[in-house]
MARTILO-721035 format. One line per field, with one value per atom (N, C-alpha, C, O): residue in one letter; atom name; x, y, z. Coordinates in steps of 0.02 Angstrom, whole numbers. Layout:
<volos>
code: (a	...)
site: (CA	...)
xx: (X	...)
yy: (Y	...)
zz: (Z	...)
</volos>
This chain:
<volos>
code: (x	x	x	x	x	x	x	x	x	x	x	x	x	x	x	x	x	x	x	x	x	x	x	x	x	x	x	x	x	x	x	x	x	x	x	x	x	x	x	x	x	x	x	x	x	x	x	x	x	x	x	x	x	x	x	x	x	x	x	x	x	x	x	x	x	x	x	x	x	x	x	x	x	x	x	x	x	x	x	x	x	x	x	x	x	x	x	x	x	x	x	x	x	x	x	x	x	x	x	x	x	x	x	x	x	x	x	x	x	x	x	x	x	x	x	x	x	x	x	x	x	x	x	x	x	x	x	x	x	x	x	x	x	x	x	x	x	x	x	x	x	x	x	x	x	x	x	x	x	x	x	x	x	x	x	x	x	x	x	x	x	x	x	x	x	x	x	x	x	x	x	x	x	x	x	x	x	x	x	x	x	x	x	x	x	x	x	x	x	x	x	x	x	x	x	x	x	x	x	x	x	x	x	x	x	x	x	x	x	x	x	x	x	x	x	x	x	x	x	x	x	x	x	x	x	x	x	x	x	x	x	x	x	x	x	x	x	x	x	x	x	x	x	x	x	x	x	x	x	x	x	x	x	x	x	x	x	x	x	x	x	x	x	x	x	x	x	x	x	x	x	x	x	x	x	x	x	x	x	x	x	x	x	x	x	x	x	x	x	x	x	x	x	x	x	x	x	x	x	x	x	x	x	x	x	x	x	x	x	x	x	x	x	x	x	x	x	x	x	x	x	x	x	x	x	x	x	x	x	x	x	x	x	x	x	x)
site: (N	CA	C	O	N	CA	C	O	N	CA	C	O	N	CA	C	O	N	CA	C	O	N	CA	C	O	N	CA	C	O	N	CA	C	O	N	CA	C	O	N	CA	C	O	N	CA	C	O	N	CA	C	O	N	CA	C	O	N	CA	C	O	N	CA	C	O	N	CA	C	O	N	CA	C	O	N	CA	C	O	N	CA	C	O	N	CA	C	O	N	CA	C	O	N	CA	C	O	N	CA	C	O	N	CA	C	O	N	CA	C	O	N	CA	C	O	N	CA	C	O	N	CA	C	O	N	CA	C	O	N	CA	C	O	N	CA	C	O	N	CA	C	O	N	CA	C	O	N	CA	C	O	N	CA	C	O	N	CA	C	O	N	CA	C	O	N	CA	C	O	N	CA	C	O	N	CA	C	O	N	CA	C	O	N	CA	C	O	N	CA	C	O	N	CA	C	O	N	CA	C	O	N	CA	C	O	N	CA	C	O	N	CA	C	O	N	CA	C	O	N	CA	C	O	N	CA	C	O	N	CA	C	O	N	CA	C	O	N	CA	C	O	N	CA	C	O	N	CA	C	O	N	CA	C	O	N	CA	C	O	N	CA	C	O	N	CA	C	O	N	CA	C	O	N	CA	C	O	N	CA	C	O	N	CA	C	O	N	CA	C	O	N	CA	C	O	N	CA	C	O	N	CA	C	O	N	CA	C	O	N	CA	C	O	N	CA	C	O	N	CA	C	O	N	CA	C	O	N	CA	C	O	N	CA	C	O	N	CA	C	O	N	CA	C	O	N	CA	C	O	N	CA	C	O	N	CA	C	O	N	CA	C	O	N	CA	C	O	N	CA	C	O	N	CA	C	O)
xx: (-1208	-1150	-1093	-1060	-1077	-1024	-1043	-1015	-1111	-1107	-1126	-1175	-1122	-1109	-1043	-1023	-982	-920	-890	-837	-920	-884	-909	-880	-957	-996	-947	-920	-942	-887	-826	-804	-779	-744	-725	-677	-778	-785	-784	-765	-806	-798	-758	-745	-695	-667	-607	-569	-608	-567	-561	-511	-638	-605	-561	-530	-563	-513	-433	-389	-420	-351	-320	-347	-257	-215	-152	-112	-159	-106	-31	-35	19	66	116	110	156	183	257	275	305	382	387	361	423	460	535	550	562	629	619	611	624	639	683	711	690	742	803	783	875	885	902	943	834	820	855	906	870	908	858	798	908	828	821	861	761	725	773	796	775	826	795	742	838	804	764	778	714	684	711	682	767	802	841	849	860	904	870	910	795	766	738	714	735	733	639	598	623	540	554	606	484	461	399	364	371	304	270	304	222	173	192	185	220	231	297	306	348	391	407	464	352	341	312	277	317	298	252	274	167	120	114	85	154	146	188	193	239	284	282	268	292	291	367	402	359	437	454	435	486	500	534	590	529	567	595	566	649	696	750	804	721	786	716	729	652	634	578	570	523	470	430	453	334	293	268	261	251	209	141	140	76	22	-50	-53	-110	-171	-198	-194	-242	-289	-343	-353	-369	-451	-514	-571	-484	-539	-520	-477	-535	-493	-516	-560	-462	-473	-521	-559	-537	-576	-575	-556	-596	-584	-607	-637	-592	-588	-551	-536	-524	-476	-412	-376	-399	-341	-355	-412	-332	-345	-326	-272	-380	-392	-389	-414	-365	-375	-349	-303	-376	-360	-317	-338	-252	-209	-195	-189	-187	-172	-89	-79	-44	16	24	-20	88	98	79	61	87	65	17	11	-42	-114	-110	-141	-80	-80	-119	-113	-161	-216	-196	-189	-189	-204	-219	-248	-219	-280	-247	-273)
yy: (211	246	241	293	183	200	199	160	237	269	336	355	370	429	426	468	385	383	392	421	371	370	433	458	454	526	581	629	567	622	623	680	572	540	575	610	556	574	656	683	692	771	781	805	759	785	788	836	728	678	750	761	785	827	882	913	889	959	940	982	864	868	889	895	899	916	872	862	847	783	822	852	808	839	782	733	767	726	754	812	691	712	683	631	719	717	663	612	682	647	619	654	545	530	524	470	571	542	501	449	512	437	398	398	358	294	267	294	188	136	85	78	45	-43	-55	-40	-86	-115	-197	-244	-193	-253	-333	-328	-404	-448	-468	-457	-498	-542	-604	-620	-628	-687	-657	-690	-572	-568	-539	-534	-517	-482	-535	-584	-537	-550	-571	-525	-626	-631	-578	-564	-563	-515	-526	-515	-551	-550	-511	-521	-472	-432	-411	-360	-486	-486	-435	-396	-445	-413	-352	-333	-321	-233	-202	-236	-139	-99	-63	-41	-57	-50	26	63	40	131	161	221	126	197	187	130	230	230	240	284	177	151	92	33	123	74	26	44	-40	-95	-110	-150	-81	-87	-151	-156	-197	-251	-305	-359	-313	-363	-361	-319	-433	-449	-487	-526	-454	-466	-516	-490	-581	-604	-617	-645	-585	-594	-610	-598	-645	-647	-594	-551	-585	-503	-550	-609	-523	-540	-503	-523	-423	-380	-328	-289	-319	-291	-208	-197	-153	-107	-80	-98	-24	32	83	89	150	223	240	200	289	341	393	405	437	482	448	474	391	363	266	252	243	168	119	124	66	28	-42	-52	-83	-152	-188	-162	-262	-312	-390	-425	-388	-448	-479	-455	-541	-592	-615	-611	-635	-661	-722	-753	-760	-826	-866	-924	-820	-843	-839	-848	-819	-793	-739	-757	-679	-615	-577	-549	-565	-515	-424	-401	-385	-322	-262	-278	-213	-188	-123	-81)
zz: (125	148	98	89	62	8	-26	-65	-61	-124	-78	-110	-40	-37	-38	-78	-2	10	-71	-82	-109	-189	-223	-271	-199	-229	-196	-226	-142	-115	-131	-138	-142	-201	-252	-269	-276	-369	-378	-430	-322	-312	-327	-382	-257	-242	-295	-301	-333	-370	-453	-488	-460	-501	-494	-537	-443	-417	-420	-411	-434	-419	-491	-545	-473	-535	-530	-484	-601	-604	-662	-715	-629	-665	-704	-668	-749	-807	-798	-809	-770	-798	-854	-875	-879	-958	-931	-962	-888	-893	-792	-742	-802	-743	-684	-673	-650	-623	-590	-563	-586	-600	-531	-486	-557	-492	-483	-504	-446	-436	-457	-445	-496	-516	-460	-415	-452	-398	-354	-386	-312	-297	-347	-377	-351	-363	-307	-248	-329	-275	-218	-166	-242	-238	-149	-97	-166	-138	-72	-26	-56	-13	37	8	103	159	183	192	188	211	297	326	312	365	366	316	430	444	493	543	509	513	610	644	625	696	703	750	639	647	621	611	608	581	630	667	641	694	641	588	667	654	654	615	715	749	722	735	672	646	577	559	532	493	435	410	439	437	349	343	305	261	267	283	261	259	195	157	179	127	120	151	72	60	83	56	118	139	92	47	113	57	117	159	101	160	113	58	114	71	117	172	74	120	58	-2	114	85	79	122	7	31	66	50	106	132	135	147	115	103	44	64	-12	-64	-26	16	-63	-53	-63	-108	-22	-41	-24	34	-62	-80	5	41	19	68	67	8	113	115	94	52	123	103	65	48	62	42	103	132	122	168	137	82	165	143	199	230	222	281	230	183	270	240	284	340	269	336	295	234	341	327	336	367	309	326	395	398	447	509	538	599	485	498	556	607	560	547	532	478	564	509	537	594	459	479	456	404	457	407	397	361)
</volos>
């Protein structure tokens, strides 16, 4: 099943079209680390899809990613948390 999952993949994967800026637009630096807030898994809402800006998840991988329609992977957090 995932080597059909990567064959279908690899199809689909030639059809895309990748486009190149010349001039980036202008971002903001990324905050320091020092200054962003821990958040654990208990305290993110799973059902929305929601950025947590200013905070930092620190977690285990336990299942590395893999290809599908979208990318899947299972992390457990400081409080053994697991979620996928």
């Amino acid at each position: 099943m995932f080597i059909q999952m990567q064959e279908s993949y690899s199809e689909k994967k030639k059809s895309l079209v990748f486009n190149t800026v010349k001039n980036l637009p202008n971002i903001p630096k990324p905050p320091r680390l020092i200054s962003l807030k821990e958040i654990t898994l208990k305290e993110m809402d799973a059902t929305e899809d929601k950025v947590y800006d200013g905070y930092v998840l620190e977690a285990r991988i336990l299942e590395w990613s893999y290809l599908m329609e979208g990318i899947a992977t299972i992390i457990e957090d400081k409080n053994g948390d697991v979620e996928r």
